[in-house]
N, C-alpha and C positions, 0 to 999 in steps of 0.2 A: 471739750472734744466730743464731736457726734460719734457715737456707734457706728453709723452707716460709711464713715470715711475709716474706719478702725478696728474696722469685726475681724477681717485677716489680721493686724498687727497684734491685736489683744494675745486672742486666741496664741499665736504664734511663740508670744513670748509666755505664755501660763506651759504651752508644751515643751517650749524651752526648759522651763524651770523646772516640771516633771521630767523632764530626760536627765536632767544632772541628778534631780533624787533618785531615781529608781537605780539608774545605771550605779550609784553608791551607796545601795542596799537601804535604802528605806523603803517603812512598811508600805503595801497598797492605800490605807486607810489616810497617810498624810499628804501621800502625793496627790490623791483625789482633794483632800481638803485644801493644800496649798494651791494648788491649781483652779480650785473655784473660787478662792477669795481674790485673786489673781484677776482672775475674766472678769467676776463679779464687780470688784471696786473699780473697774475701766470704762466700764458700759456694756460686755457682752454678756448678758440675762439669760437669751436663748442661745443655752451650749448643751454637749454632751460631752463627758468621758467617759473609755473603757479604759481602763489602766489592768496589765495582766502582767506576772512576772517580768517580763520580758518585749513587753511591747504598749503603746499608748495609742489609740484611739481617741481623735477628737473632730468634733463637727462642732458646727452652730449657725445660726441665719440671724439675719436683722430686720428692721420692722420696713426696710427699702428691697426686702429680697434678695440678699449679698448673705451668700451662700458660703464656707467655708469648710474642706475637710481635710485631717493628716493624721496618714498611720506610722508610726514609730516604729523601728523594730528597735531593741536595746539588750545587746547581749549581755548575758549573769555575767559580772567580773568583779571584783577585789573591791572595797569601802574606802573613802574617806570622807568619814564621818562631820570634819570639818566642812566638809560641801553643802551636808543637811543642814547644818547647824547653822552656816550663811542663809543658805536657800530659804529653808523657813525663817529666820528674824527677819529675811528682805521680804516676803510675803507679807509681814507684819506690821512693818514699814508702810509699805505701799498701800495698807488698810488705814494707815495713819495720815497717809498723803506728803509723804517728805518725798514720792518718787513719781516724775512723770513717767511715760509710759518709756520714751526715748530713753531717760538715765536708768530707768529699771532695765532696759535690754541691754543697756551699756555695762550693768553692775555684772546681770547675768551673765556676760562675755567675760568678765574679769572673771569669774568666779570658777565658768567653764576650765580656763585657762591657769588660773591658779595650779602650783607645783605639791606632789605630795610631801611629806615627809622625806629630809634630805638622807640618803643611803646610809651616814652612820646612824643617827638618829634611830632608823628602823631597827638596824644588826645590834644595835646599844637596847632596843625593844626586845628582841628575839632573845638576846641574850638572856636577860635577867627575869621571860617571862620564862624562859624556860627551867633557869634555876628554880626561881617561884614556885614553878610546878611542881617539881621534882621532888623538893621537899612534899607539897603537899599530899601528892601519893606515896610519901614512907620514905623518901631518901635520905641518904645521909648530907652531911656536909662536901664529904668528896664526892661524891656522888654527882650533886647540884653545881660540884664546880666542872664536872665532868660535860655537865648537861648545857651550861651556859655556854661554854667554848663549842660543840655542839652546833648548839640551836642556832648559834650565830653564823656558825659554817652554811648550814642548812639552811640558811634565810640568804644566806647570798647565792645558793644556787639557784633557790626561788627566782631572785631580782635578775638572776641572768636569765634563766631562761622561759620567764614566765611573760613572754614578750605575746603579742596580739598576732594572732595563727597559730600558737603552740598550743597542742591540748592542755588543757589542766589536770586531764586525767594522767597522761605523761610525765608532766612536771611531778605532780604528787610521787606516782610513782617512784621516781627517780632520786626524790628531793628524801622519802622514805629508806630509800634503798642506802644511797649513802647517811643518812643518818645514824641506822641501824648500823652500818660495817664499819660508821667509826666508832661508836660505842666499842664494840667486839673488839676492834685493836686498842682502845686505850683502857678498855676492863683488862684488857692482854699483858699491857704495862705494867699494871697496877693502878692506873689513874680512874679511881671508881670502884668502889665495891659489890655493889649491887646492877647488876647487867640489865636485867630486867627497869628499874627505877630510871638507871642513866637512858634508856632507849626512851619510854614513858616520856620525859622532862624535854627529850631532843626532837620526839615529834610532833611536842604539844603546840609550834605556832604554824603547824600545817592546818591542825583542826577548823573546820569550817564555821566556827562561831557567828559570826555576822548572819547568813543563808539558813543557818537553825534556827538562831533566835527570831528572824524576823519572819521565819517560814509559822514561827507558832504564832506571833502574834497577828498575820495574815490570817492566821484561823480560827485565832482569837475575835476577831475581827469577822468571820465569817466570810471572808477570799476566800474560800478553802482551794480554786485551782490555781494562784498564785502562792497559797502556801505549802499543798502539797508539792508543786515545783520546786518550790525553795529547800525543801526537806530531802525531794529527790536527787539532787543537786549539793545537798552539805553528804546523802547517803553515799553520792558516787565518790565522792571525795575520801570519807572513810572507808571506802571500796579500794582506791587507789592509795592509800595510805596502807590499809592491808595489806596489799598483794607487794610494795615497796618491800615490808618486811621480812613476807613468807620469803621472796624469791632469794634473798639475801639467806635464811635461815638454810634452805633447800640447800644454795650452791657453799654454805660452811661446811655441810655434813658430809657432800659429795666428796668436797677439799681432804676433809678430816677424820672421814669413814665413818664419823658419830655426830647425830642431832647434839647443839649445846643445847646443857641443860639448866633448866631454869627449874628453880622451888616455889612460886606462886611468890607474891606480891610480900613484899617484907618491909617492915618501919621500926623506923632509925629511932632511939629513943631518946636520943641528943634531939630530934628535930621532932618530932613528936608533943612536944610543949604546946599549950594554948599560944601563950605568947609570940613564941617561936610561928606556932603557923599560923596566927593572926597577920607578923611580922612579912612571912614569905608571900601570905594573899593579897596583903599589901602592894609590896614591889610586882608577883607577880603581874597583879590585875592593871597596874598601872604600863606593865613592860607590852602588854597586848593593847594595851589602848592605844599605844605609839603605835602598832604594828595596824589596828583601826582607822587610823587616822583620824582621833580624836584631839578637839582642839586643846592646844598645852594648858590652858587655864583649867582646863575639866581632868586634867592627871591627875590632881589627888582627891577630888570630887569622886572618882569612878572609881580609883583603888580603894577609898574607905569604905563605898557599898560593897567593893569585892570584900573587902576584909570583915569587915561585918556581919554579911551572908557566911561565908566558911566558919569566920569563931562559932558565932551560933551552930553551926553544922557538925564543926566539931566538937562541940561542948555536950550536941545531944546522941553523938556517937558513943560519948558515956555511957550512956543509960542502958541498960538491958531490957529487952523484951521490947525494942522498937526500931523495926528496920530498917536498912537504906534506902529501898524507894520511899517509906514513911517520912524519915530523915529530911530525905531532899524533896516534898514536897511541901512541907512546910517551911523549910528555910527559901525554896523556890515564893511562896505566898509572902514571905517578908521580904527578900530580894525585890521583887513589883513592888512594894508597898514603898520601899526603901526608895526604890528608882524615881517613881514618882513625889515623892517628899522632895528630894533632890533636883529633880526638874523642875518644881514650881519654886523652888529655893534659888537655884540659880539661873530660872528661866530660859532652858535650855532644853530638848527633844527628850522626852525619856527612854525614848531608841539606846540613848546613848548611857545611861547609866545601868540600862536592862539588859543589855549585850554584854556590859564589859562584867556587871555583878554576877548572872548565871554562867560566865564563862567558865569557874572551877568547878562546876556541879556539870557540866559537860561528861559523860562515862568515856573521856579518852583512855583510861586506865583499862576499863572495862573491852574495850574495841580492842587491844593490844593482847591482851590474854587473851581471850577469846581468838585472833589470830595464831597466838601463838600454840594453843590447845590442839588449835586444827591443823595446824602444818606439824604438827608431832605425833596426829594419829591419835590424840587422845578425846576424842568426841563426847565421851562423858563429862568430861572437865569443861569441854568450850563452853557446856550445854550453859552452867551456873552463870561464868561472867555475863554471857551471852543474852538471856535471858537478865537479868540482872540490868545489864545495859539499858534493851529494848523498856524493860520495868520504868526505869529512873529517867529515860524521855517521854514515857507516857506521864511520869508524875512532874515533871517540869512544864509539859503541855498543858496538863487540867490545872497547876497553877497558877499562870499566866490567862490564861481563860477565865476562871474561875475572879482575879482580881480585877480583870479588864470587863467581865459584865458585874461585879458588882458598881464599876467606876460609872457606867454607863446606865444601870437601874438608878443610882443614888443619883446622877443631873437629871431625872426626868421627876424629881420629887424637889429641886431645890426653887427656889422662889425667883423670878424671873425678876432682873432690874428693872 
């Protein structure tokens, strides 16, 4: 195949293959890489990419003067993760030569088109991530079952109304708000003990984990304007997640003539076990990787680095005299470590094991008080989670950083084949 007959169709299909990554939350760093190996292994040499949160820039010319250029726009929306995980092996492929240039755009259509994760599937995710959770910030067992009927609720409001023109900031909202008021009626029951824990467990598959974690490694990576996007974008989201809760808290008290009151963060000493919350980060981490849309073969690949990163987390929560951002940014530096083991192990993105691993070390817990502080007036109290919070995403940042340029110093000293 000459270049000169194929500089648009190259081109065209490497952007193709960068719009389905991006658009499903992969990092800047692989969409640039897969899309040069892409142009590269076809014939197109002289190219350029801009790849930015949300949009793809590409030109290139050929040695006949066939000129080619396309701006992408690609709006921030929801992962599946299974997209990457095509996308990149067929890049890989086609470095291997099993894919002309025709059956590579033909794959890329299929994969475009390809269906996410079928509706139970998800709400069977939401569910039992949210139990997961709920244990892992203190809950009891009724609690967690409180949280799983919940979550599951709340994931299908999501799936209704998170259609393309509705804010997300909306959705969250909303998706928050009834979250929160059915907790309050079935603590009302008696189904749940802990109000506080059961709300935590039920909002935890709103949390923006895919848009944080790749927002760090963007910056890890040195994006830093694709990754601060990504960060501002999981921020709004914890924004809309808050004000879901307050507004719900605000109109109980108008209702009831009194703020509910909550005692700060409480743990179940039935659920409190190593074992036990090894157990829950298990199921949880797995119940989010559905909700990812990661591929089913990687469901218990990704729950084991979840569960792995928390025992250790828990295990050093023992110890006296070393804090929680301490805490989590070391179990954050194994977490990477862990991801990547696992990705060269099963030859698979470590997008995907680094999202779903640091997902429990996320301060959803932390975001929830700290809401709930402030809509009671108590500014003293928000200051600690609050702070606390901000703390433990700055040490999950310099984490991730911190393993991702040692990865990058250690291949510039290894011995070239």
């Amino acid at each position: 195949m000459e270049e000169k007959n194929n500089l648009s169709e190259v081109l065209d299909v490497a952007s193709q293959a960068g719009h389905i990554l991006l658009e499903n939350g992969a990092e800047i760093a692989r969409v640039e890489e897969v899309m040069e190996r892409i142009s590269t292994h076809y014939g197109a040499t002289q190219h350029n990419f801009f790849v930015l949160s949300n949009g793809i820039f590409t030109s290139g010319s050929s040695s006949s003067s066939e000129q080619y250029a396309n701006i992408e726009y690609i709006p921030l929306r929801g992962a599946q993760m299974d997209k990457i995980v095509q996308i990149n092996q067929l890049s890989r492929d086609i470095a291997d030569n099993k894919y002309s240039l025709a059956q590579a755009r033909d794959k890329i259509a299929e994969i475009r088109n390809s269906r996410a994760k079928p509706v139970w599937e998800q709400l069977l995710g939401a569910a039992i991530g949210s139990a997961g959770f709920c244990m892992l910030f203190g809950g009891s067992f009724l609690d967690s079952a409180a949280s799983l009927v919940v979550g599951m609720l709340v994931w299908a409001v999501v799936l209704l109304t998170g259609r393309p023109g509705v804010s997300k900031i909306v959705v969250n909202i909303l998706s928050a708000a009834i979250a929160t008021q059915l907790c309050i009626a079935f603590h009302g029951i008696g189904f749940g003990e802990n109000l506080g824990n059961m709300i935590i467990g039920s909002i935890i598959p709103l949390i923006p984990g895919v848009p944080f974690t790749n927002g760090i490694r963007d910056i890890a990576n040195e994006d830093y304007i694709a990754g601060i996007t990504r960060l501002l974008d999981a921020l709004f989201v914890f924004l809309g997640i808050a004000l879901g809760v307050c507004l719900v808290f605000i109109l109980a008290a108008h209702i009831n003539g009194q703020m509910i009151e909550l005692h700060g963060q409480v743990h179940d000493p039935a659920t409190a076990l190593v074992y036990v919350q090894a157990a829950a980060a298990l199921a949880g981490t797995i119940g989010f990787a559905i909700l990812f849309g990661v591929p089913r073969r990687e469901y218990l690949s990704t729950g084991i680095v979840g569960a792995a990163g928390w025992t250790i987390y828990t295990v050093l929560s023992g110890f006296r005299g070393i804090s929680a951002v301490e805490i989590t940014f070391l179990t954050s530096v194994l977490v990477a470590i862990f991801s990547r083991i696992a990705a060269k192990m099963r030859k698979c993105p470590v997008t995907v094991y680094l999202i779903c691993g640091l997902f429990p070390l996320i301060p959803g817990a932390g975001v929830f008080w700290t809401t709930y502080y402030i809509t009671t007036s108590r500014l003293r109290a928000a200051l600690e989670p609050g702070l606390t919070a901000i703390s433990v995403t700055l040490a999950i940042v310099l984490a991730v950083v911190i393993v991702s340029g040692f990865q990058k110093v250690s291949k510039l000293f290894r011995p070239h084949a």
